[in-house]
Biotite code that builds the C-alpha atoms (Angstrom):
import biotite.structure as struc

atoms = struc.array([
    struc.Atom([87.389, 27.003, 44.219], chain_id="A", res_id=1, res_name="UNK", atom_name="CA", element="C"),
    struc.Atom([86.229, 23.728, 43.914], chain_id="A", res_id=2, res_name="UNK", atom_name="CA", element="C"),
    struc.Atom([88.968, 22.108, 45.974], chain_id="A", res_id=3, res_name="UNK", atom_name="CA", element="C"),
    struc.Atom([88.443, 24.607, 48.861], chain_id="A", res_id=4, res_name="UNK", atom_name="CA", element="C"),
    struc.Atom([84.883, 23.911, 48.773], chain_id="A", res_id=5, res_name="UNK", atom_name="CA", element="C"),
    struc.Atom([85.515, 20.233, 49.236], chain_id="A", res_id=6, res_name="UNK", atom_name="CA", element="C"),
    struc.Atom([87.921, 20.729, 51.677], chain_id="A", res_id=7, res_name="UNK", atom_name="CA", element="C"),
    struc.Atom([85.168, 22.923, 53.623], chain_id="A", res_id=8, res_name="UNK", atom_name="CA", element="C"),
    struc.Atom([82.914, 20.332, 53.324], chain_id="A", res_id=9, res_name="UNK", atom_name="CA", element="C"),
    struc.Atom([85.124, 17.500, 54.358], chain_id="A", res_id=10, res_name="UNK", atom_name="CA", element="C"),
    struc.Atom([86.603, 19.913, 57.739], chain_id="A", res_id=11, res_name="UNK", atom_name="CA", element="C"),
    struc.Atom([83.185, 19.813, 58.420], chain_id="A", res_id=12, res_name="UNK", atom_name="CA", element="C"),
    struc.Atom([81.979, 16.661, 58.328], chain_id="A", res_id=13, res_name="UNK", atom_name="CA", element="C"),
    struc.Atom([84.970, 15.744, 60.635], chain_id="A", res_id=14, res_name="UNK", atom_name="CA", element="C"),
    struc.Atom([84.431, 17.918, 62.841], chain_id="A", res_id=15, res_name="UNK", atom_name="CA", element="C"),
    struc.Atom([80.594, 16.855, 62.989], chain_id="A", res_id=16, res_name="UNK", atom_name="CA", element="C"),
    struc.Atom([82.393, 12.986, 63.871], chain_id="A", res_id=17, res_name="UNK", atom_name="CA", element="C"),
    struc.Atom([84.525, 14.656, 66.546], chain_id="A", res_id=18, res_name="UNK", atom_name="CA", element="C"),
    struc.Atom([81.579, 16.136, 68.324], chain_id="A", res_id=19, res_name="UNK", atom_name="CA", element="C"),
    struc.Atom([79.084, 13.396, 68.367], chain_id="A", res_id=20, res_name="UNK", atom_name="CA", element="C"),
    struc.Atom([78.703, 11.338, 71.399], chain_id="A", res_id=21, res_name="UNK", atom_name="CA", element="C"),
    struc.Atom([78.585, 7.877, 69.497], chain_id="A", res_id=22, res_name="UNK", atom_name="CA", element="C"),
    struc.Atom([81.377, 5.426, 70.545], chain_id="A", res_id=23, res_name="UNK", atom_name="CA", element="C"),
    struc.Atom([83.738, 4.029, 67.850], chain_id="A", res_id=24, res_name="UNK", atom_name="CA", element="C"),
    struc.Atom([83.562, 0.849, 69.828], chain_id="A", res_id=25, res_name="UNK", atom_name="CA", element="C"),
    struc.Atom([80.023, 0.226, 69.126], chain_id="A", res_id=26, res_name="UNK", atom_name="CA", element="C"),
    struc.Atom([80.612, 0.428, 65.320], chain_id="A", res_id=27, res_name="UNK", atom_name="CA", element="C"),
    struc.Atom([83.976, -1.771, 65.852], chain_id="A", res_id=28, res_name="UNK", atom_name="CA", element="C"),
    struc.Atom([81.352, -4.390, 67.719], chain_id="A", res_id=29, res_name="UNK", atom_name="CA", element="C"),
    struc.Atom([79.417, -4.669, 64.225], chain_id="A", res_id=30, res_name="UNK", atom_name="CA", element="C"),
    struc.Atom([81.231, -3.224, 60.977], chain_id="A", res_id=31, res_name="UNK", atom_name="CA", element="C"),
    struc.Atom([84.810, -3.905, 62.343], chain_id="A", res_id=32, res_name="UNK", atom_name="CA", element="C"),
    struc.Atom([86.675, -5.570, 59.339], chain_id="A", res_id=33, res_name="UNK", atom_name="CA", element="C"),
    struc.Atom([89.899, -7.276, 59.538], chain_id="A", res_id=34, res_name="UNK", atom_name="CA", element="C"),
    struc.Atom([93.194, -5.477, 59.076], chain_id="A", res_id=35, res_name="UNK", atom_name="CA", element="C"),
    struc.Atom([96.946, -6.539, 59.136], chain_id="A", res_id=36, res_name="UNK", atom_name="CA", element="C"),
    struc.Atom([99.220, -3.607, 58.953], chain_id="A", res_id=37, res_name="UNK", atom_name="CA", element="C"),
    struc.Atom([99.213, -0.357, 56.583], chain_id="A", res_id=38, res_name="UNK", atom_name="CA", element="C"),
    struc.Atom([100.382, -1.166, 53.530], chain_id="A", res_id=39, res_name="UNK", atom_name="CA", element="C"),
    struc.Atom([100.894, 2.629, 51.968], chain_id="A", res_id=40, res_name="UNK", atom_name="CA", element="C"),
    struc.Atom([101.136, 6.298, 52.136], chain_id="A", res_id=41, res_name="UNK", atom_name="CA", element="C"),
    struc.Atom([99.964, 7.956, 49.107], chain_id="A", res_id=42, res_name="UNK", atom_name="CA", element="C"),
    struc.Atom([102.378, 11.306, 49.073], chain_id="A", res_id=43, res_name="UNK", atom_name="CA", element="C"),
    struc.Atom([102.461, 14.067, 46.092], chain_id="A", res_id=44, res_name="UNK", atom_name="CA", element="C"),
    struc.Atom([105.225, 15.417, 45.130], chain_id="A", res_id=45, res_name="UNK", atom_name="CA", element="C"),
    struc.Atom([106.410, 17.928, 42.363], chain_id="A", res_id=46, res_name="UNK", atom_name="CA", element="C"),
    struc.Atom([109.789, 16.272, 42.084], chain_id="A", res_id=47, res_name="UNK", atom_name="CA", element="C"),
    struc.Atom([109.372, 12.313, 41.850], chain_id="A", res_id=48, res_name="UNK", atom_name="CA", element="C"),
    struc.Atom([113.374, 12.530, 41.511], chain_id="A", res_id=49, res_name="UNK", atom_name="CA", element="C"),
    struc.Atom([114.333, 14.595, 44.004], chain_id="A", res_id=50, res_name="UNK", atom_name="CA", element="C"),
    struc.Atom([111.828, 12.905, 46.416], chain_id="A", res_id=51, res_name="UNK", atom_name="CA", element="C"),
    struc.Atom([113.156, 9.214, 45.647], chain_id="A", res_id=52, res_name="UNK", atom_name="CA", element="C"),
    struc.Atom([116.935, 10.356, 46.394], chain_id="A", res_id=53, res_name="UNK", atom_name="CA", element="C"),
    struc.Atom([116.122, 11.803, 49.698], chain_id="A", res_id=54, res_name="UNK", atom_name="CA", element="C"),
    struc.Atom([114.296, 8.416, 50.444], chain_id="A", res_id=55, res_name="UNK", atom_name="CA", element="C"),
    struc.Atom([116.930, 6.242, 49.418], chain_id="A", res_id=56, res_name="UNK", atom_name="CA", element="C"),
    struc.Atom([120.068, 8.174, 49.714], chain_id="A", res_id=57, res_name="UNK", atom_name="CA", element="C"),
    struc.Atom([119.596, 10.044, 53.083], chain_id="A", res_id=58, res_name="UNK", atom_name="CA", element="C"),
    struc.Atom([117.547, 7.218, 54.546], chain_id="A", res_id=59, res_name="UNK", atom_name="CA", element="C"),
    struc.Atom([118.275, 4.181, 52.637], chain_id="A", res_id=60, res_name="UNK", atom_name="CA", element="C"),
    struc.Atom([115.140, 2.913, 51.354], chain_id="A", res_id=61, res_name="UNK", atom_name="CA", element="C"),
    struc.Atom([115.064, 0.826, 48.588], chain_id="A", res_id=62, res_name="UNK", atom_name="CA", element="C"),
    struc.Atom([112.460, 1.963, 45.106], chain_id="A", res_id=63, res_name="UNK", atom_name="CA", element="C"),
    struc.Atom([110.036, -1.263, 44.996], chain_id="A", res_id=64, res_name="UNK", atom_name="CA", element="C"),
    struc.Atom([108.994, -0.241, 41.515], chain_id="A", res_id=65, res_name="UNK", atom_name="CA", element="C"),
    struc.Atom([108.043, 2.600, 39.385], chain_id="A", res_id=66, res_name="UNK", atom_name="CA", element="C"),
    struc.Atom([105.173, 3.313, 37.033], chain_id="A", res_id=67, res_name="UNK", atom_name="CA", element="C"),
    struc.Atom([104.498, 6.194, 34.641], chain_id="A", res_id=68, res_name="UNK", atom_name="CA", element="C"),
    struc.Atom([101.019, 6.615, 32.973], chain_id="A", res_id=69, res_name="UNK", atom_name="CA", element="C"),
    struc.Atom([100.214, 9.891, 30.780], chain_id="A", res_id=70, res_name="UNK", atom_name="CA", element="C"),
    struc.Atom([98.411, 11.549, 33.932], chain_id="A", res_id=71, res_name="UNK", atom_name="CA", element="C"),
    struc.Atom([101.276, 10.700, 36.278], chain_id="A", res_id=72, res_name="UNK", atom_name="CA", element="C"),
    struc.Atom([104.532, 9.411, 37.488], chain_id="A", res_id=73, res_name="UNK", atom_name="CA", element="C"),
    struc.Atom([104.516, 6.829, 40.391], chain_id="A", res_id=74, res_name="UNK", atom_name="CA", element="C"),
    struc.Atom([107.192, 5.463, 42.361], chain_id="A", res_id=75, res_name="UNK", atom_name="CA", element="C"),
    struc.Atom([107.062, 2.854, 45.164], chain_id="A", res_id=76, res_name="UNK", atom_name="CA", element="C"),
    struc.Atom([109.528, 3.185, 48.012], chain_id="A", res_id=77, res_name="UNK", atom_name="CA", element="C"),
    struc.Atom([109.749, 0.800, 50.768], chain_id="A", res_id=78, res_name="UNK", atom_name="CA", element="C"),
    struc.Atom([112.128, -0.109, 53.390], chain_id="A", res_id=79, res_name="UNK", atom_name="CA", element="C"),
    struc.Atom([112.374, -3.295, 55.660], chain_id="A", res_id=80, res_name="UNK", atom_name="CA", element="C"),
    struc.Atom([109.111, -3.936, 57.911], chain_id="A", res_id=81, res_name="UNK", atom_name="CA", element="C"),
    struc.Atom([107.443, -1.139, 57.057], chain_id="A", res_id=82, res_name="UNK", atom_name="CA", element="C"),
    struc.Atom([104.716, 0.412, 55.055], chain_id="A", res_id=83, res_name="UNK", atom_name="CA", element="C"),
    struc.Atom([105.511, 1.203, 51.570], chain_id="A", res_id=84, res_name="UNK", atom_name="CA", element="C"),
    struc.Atom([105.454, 5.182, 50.157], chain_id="A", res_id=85, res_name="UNK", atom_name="CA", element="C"),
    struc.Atom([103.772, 5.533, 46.629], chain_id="A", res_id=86, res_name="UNK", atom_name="CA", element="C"),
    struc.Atom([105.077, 9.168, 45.062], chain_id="A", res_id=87, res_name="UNK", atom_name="CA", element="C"),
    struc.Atom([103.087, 10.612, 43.018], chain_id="A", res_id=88, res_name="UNK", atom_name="CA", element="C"),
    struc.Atom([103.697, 13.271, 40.455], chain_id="A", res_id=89, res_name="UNK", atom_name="CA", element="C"),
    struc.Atom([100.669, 14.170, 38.459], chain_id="A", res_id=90, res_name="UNK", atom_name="CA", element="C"),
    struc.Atom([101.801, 15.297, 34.770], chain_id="A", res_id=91, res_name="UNK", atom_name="CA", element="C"),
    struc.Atom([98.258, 16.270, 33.942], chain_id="A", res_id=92, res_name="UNK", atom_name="CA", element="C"),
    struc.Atom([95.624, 17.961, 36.021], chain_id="A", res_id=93, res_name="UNK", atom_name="CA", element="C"),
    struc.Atom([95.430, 18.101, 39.788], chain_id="A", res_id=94, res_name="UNK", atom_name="CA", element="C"),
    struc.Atom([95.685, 15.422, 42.366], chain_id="A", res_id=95, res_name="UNK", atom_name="CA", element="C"),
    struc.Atom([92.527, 15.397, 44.419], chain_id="A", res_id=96, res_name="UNK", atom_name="CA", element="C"),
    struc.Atom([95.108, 14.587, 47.666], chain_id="A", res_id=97, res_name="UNK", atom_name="CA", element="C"),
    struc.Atom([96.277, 16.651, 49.691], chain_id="A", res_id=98, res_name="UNK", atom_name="CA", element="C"),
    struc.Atom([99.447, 17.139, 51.517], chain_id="A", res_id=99, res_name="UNK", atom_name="CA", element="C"),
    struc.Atom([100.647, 14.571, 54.061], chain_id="A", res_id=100, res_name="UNK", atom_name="CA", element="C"),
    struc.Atom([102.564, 13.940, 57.249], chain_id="A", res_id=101, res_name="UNK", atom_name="CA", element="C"),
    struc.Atom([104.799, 11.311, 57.096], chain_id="A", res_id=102, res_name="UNK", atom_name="CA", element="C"),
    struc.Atom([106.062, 9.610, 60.488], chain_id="A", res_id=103, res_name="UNK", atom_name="CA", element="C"),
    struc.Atom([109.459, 7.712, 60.788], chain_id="A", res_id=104, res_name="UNK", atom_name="CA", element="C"),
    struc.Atom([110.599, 5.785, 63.500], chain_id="A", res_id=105, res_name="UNK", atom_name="CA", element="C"),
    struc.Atom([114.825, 6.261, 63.691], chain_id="A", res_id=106, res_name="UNK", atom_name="CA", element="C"),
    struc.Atom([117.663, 5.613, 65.312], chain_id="A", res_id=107, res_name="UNK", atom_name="CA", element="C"),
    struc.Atom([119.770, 9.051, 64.923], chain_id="A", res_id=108, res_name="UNK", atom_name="CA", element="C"),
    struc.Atom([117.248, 12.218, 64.721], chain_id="A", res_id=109, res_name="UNK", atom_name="CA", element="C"),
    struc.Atom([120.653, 14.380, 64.545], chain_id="A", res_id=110, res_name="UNK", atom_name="CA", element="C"),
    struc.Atom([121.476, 12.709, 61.221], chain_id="A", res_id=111, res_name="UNK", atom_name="CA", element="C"),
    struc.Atom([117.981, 12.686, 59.678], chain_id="A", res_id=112, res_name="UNK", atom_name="CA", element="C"),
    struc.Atom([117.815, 16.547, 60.593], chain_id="A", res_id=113, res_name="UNK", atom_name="CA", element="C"),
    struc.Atom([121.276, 16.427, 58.946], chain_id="A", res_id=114, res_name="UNK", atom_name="CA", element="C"),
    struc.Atom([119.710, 14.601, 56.136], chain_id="A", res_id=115, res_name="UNK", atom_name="CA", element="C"),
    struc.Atom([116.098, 17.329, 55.453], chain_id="A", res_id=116, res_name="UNK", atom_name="CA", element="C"),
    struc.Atom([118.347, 19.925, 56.131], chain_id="A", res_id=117, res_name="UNK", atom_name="CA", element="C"),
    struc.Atom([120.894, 19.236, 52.957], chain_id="A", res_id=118, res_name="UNK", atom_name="CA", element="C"),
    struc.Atom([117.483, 17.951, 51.309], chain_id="A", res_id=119, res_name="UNK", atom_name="CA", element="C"),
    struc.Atom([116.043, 21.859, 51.242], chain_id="A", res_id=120, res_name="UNK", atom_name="CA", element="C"),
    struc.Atom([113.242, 20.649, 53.815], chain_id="A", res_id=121, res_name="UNK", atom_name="CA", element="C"),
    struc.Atom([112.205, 23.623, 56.096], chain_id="A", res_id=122, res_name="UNK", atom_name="CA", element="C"),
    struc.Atom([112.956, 22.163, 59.622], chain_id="A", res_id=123, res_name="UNK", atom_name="CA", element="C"),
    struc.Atom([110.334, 23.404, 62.137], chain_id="A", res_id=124, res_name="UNK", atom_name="CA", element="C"),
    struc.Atom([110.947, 20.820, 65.102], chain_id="A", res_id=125, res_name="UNK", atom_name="CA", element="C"),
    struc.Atom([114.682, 20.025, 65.927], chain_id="A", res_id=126, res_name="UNK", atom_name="CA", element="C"),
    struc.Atom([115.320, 18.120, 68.862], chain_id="A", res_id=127, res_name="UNK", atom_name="CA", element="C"),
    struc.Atom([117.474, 15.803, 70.308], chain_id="A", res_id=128, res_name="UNK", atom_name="CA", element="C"),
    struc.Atom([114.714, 12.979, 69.642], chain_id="A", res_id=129, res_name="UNK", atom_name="CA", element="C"),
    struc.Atom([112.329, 14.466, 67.667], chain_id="A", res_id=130, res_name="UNK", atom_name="CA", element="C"),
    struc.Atom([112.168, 16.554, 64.105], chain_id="A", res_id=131, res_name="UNK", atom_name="CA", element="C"),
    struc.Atom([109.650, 17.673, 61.836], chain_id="A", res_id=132, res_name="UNK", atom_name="CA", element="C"),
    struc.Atom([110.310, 19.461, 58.568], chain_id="A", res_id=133, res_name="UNK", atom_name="CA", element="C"),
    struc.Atom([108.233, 20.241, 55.751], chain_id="A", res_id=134, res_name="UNK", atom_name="CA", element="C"),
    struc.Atom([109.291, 19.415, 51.712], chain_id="A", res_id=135, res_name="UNK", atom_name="CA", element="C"),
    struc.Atom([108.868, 22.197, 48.956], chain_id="A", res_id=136, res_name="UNK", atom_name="CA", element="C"),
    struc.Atom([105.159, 20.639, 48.304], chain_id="A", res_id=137, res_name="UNK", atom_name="CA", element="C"),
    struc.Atom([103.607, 21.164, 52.065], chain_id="A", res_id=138, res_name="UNK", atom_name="CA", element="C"),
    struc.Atom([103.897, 17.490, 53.139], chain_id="A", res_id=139, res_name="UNK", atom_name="CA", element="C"),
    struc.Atom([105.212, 17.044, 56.643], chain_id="A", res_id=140, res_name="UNK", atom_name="CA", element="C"),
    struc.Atom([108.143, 14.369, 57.395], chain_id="A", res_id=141, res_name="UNK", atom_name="CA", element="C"),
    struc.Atom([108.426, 13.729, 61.234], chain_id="A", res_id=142, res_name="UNK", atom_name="CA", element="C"),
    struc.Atom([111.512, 11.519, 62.358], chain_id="A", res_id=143, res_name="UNK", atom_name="CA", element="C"),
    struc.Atom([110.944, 10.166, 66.485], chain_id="A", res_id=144, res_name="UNK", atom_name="CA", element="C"),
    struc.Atom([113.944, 8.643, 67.709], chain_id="A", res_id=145, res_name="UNK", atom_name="CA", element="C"),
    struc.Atom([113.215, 5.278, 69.145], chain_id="A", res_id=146, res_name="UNK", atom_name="CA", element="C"),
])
Protein backbone atom coordinates (compact mmCIF):
# COMPACT_ATOMS: atom_id res chain seq x y z
CA UNK A 1 0.00 0.00 0.00
CA UNK A 2 2.52 2.18 1.02
CA UNK A 3 4.73 1.73 -2.03
CA UNK A 4 1.78 2.39 -4.42
CA UNK A 5 0.98 5.40 -2.55
CA UNK A 6 4.46 6.73 -3.06
CA UNK A 7 4.57 5.79 -6.39
CA UNK A 8 1.15 7.86 -6.85
CA UNK A 9 2.61 10.59 -5.33
CA UNK A 10 5.88 10.60 -7.16
CA UNK A 11 3.73 9.98 -10.96
CA UNK A 12 2.31 12.98 -9.86
CA UNK A 13 4.67 15.24 -9.01
CA UNK A 14 6.31 14.41 -12.44
CA UNK A 15 3.76 14.90 -14.21
CA UNK A 16 3.14 18.39 -12.39
CA UNK A 17 7.19 19.10 -13.83
CA UNK A 18 6.09 17.97 -17.29
CA UNK A 19 3.26 20.42 -17.47
CA UNK A 20 4.71 23.56 -16.12
CA UNK A 21 5.88 26.16 -18.46
CA UNK A 22 9.27 26.88 -16.55
CA UNK A 23 12.42 26.28 -18.70
CA UNK A 24 15.09 23.82 -17.44
CA UNK A 25 17.54 26.26 -18.90
CA UNK A 26 16.79 28.94 -16.51
CA UNK A 27 17.50 26.62 -13.51
CA UNK A 28 20.74 25.24 -15.50
CA UNK A 29 21.71 29.27 -15.69
CA UNK A 30 21.78 29.26 -11.68
CA UNK A 31 21.77 25.72 -9.84
CA UNK A 32 23.60 23.89 -12.75
CA UNK A 33 26.37 21.79 -10.96
CA UNK A 34 29.17 20.14 -12.63
CA UNK A 35 28.97 16.60 -13.95
CA UNK A 36 31.43 14.20 -15.79
CA UNK A 37 29.75 11.09 -16.92
CA UNK A 38 27.23 8.57 -15.04
CA UNK A 39 28.96 6.61 -12.91
CA UNK A 40 26.03 3.83 -12.02
CA UNK A 41 22.80 2.12 -12.49
CA UNK A 42 21.36 0.89 -9.38
CA UNK A 43 19.33 -2.44 -10.72
CA UNK A 44 17.40 -5.10 -8.33
CA UNK A 45 17.47 -8.26 -8.93
CA UNK A 46 16.17 -11.56 -7.25
CA UNK A 47 19.07 -13.57 -8.58
CA UNK A 48 22.50 -11.63 -7.95
CA UNK A 49 23.98 -14.97 -9.64
CA UNK A 50 22.09 -15.45 -12.39
CA UNK A 51 22.18 -11.66 -13.16
CA UNK A 52 26.16 -11.43 -12.94
CA UNK A 53 26.54 -14.49 -15.51
CA UNK A 54 24.34 -12.96 -18.06
CA UNK A 55 26.51 -9.73 -17.62
CA UNK A 56 29.71 -11.29 -17.91
CA UNK A 57 29.19 -14.41 -19.82
CA UNK A 58 26.74 -13.30 -22.61
CA UNK A 59 28.20 -9.80 -22.72
CA UNK A 60 31.55 -9.93 -21.25
CA UNK A 61 31.64 -7.56 -18.52
CA UNK A 62 33.96 -7.87 -15.96
CA UNK A 63 32.48 -7.98 -11.72
CA UNK A 64 34.42 -4.76 -10.25
CA UNK A 65 33.68 -6.02 -6.77
CA UNK A 66 31.11 -7.52 -4.61
CA UNK A 67 29.71 -6.71 -1.20
CA UNK A 68 27.26 -8.56 1.05
CA UNK A 69 25.76 -6.84 4.19
CA UNK A 70 22.87 -8.66 6.31
CA UNK A 71 20.11 -6.53 4.37
CA UNK A 72 21.63 -7.28 0.97
CA UNK A 73 23.90 -8.66 -1.62
CA UNK A 74 25.71 -6.17 -3.98
CA UNK A 75 27.68 -6.73 -6.94
CA UNK A 76 29.49 -4.18 -9.16
CA UNK A 77 29.70 -4.90 -12.87
CA UNK A 78 31.46 -2.75 -15.24
CA UNK A 79 32.79 -2.97 -18.64
CA UNK A 80 35.36 -0.71 -20.55
CA UNK A 81 34.23 3.13 -20.86
CA UNK A 82 31.19 2.79 -19.46
CA UNK A 83 29.03 3.29 -16.46
CA UNK A 84 29.24 0.71 -13.87
CA UNK A 85 25.89 -1.64 -12.84
CA UNK A 86 25.50 -2.14 -8.96
CA UNK A 87 23.03 -5.46 -8.45
CA UNK A 88 21.28 -5.50 -5.77
CA UNK A 89 19.58 -8.32 -4.00
CA UNK A 90 17.89 -7.31 -0.82
CA UNK A 91 17.97 -10.39 1.76
CA UNK A 92 15.80 -8.47 4.17
CA UNK A 93 12.86 -6.21 3.57
CA UNK A 94 12.01 -4.37 0.38
CA UNK A 95 14.08 -2.20 -1.83
CA UNK A 96 12.47 1.20 -2.06
CA UNK A 97 13.68 1.07 -6.10
CA UNK A 98 11.95 0.21 -8.55
CA UNK A 99 12.49 -1.59 -11.73
CA UNK A 100 14.84 -0.22 -14.38
CA UNK A 101 15.64 0.06 -18.06
CA UNK A 102 18.93 -0.58 -18.88
CA UNK A 103 20.38 0.76 -22.36
CA UNK A 104 23.41 -0.89 -24.18
CA UNK A 105 25.14 0.34 -26.99
CA UNK A 106 26.39 -3.04 -29.27
CA UNK A 107 27.84 -4.19 -32.04
CA UNK A 108 25.67 -7.49 -32.93
CA UNK A 109 21.84 -7.02 -31.69
CA UNK A 110 21.31 -10.67 -33.33
CA UNK A 111 23.71 -12.12 -30.76
CA UNK A 112 22.58 -10.14 -27.69
CA UNK A 113 18.89 -11.27 -28.62
CA UNK A 114 20.68 -14.65 -28.89
CA UNK A 115 22.17 -13.95 -25.58
CA UNK A 116 18.38 -12.68 -23.36
CA UNK A 117 16.84 -15.23 -25.20
CA UNK A 118 19.04 -18.36 -23.66
CA UNK A 119 19.09 -15.94 -20.47
CA UNK A 120 15.01 -16.57 -19.92
CA UNK A 121 14.52 -12.69 -20.71
CA UNK A 122 11.04 -12.12 -22.35
CA UNK A 123 12.05 -10.43 -25.70
CA UNK A 124 9.44 -7.78 -26.66
CA UNK A 125 11.50 -5.74 -29.39
CA UNK A 126 13.58 -7.89 -31.91
CA UNK A 127 15.05 -6.19 -34.66
CA UNK A 128 17.75 -6.16 -36.85
CA UNK A 129 19.29 -3.12 -34.76
CA UNK A 130 17.32 -2.85 -31.95
CA UNK A 131 16.00 -5.29 -28.89
CA UNK A 132 14.36 -4.89 -25.74
CA UNK A 133 13.59 -7.70 -23.33
CA UNK A 134 12.53 -7.75 -19.90
CA UNK A 135 14.39 -10.08 -16.87
CA UNK A 136 12.20 -12.25 -14.42
CA UNK A 137 12.21 -9.02 -11.94
CA UNK A 138 10.46 -6.30 -14.48
CA UNK A 139 13.69 -4.42 -15.35
CA UNK A 140 14.02 -3.61 -19.01
CA UNK A 141 17.48 -4.35 -20.96
CA UNK A 142 17.51 -2.51 -24.40
CA UNK A 143 20.55 -3.40 -26.77
CA UNK A 144 20.83 -0.45 -30.00
CA UNK A 145 23.20 -1.53 -32.46
CA UNK A 146 25.68 1.17 -33.16
Amino acid sequence: MMKTTMKTMLGAALLAGCMSTHSLAEDAETTAAPMNYVSGVIVIVSDIDATTEFLTDALGMSVVRNADTERYKETIIGADGGANLALIQMLQGESSVGPARIVFNTKDAPASSAAMKAAGFEVSIDRPTFVLGKDGDGNQWEFIQR
